[in-house]
RODREN-232170 format. One record per residue: y negated, x, z negated of N, C-alpha, C in turn; residue in three letters. Coordinates in steps of 0.1 Angstrom, whole numbers, padded with zeros to 4 digits, always signed. Atoms other than C-alpha are relative to their C-alpha. Example, Ala and Ser with C-alpha at 12.3 -4.5 7.8 and 13.67 -1.06 7.14 Angstrom:
BEGIN
+0012+0009+0000+0045+0123-0078-0012+0009+0000ALA
+0011-0009+0000+0011+0137-0071-0011-0008-0008SER
% end
This chain:
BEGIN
+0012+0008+0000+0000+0000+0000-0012+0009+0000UNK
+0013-0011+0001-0036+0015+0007-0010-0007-0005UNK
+0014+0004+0009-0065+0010-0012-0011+0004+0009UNK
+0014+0002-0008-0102+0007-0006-0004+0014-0005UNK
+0005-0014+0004-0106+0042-0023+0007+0010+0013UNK
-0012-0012-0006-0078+0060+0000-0010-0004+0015UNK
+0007-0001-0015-0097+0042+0035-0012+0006-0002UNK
+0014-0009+0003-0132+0055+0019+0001+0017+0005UNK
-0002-0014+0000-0118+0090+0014+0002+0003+0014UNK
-0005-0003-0006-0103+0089+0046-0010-0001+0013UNK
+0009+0002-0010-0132+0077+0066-0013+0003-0006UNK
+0009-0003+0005-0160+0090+0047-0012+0005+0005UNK
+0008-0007-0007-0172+0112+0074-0011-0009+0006UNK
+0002+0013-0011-0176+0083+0099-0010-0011-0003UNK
+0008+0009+0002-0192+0060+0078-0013+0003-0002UNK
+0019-0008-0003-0221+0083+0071-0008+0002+0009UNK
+0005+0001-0008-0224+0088+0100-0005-0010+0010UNK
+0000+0011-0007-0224+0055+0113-0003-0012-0014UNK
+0000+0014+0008-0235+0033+0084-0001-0015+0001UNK
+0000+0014-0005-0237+0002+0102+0009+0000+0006UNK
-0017+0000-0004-0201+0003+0113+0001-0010-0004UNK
-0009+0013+0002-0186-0030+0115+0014+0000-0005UNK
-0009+0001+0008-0162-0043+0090+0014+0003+0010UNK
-0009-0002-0009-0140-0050+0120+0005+0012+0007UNK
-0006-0011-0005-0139-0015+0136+0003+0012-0009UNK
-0005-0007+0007-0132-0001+0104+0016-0004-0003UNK
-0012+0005+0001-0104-0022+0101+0015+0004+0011UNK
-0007-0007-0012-0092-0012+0138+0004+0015-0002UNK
-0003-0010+0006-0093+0022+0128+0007+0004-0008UNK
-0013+0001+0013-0075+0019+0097+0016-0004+0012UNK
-0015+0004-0005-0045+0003+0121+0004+0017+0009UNK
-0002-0012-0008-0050+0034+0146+0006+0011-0004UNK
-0007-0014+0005-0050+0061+0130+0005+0003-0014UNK
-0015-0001+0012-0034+0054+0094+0012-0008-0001UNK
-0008+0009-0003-0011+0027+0111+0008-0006-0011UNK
+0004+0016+0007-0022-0001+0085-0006-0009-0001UNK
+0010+0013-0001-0032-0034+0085-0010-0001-0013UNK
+0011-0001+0009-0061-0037+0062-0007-0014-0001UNK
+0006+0014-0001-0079-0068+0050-0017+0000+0001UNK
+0014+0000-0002-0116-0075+0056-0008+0008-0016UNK
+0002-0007+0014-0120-0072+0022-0001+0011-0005UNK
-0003-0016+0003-0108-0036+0015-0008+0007+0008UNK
+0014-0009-0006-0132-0026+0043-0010+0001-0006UNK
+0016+0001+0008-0160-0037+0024+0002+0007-0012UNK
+0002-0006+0013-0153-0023-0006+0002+0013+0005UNK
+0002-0012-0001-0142+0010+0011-0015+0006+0005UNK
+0013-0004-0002-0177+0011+0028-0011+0001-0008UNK
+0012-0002+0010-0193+0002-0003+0002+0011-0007UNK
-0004-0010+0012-0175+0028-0024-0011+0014+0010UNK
+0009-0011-0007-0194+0054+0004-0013-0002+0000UNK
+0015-0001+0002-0225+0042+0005-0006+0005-0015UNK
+0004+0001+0013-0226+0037-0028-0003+0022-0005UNK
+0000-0012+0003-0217+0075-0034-0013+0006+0010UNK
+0012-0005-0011-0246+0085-0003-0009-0002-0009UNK
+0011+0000+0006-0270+0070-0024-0003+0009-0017UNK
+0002-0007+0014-0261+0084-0059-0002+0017+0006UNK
+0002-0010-0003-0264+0116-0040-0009+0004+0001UNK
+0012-0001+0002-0298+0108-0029-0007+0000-0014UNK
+0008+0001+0012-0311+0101-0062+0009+0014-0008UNK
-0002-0015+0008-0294+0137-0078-0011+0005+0011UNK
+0006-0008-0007-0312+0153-0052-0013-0002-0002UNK
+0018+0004+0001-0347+0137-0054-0002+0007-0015UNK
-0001-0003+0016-0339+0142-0096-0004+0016+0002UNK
+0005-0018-0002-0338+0184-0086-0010+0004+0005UNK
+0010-0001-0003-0369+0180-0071-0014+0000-0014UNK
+0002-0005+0011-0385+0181-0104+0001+0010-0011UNK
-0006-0012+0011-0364+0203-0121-0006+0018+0007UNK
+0003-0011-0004-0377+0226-0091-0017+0003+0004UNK
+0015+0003+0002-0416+0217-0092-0003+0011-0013UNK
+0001-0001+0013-0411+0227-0132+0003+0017-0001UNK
-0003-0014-0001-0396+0263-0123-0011+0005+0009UNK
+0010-0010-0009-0423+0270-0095-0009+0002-0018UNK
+0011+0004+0007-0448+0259-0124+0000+0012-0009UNK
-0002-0006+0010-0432+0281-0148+0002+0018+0002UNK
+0003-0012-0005-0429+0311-0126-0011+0006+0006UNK
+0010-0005-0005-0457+0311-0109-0014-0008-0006UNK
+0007+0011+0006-0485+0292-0133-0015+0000+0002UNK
+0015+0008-0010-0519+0294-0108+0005-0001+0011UNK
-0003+0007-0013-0503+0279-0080-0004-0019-0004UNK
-0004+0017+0002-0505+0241-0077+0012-0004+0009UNK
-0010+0009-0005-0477+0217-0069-0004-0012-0003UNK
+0003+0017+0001-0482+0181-0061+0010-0005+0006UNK
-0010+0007-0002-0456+0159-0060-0004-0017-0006UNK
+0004+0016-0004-0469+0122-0047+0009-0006-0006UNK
-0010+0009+0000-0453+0097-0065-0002-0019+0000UNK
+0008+0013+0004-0456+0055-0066+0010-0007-0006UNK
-0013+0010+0012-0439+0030-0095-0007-0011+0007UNK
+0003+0011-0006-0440-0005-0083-0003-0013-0011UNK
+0004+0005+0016-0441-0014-0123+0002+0011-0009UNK
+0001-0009+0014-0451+0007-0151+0015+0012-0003UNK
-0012-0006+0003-0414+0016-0161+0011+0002+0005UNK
-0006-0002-0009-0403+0015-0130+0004+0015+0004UNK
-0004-0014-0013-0384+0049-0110-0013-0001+0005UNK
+0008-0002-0010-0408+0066-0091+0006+0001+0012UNK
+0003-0001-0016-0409+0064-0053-0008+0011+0006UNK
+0008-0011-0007-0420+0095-0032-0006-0004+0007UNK
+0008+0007-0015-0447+0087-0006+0002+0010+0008UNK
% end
């Protein structure tokens, strides 16, 4: 039996690359080349399981953008660094412009 983890892993490249990939030609895929039938369902959750991980990637990565602001700051301390940011409420995440 294949899981929505095992089609993610196995297509992980593809979907990044193609994030608007239809459920259905993930599904076709899945028959092709790991010659299994797969249900609508399990596509979606394998695509979600990837996206999902793309995006927690983006937000580590934006997060080291401060941690690397804070080391210019601290190595070099008459430079400036600006790093634009906009909250959409108070205690909201910032947004980079």
């Amino acid at each position: 039996m294949v899981t929505a983890a095992m089609i993610a892993q196995h297509f992980e490249a593809t979907i990044k690359d193609h994030p608007k990939m239809k459920l259905r030609e993930i599904q076709r895929r899945s028959a092709s080349e790991m010659y299994v039938n797969v249900t609508f369902d399990c596509c979606y959750k394998a695509k979600k399981i990837v996206n999902e991980k793309t995006v927690g990637n983006y937000k580590e990565e934006f997060g080291l953008l401060w941690d690397y602001a804070y080391e210019l700051r601290s190595k070099m301390p008459g430079s400036t660094i600006k790093m634009v940011v906009q909250r959409v409420i108070v205690d909201s995440l910032p947004y980079f412009k």
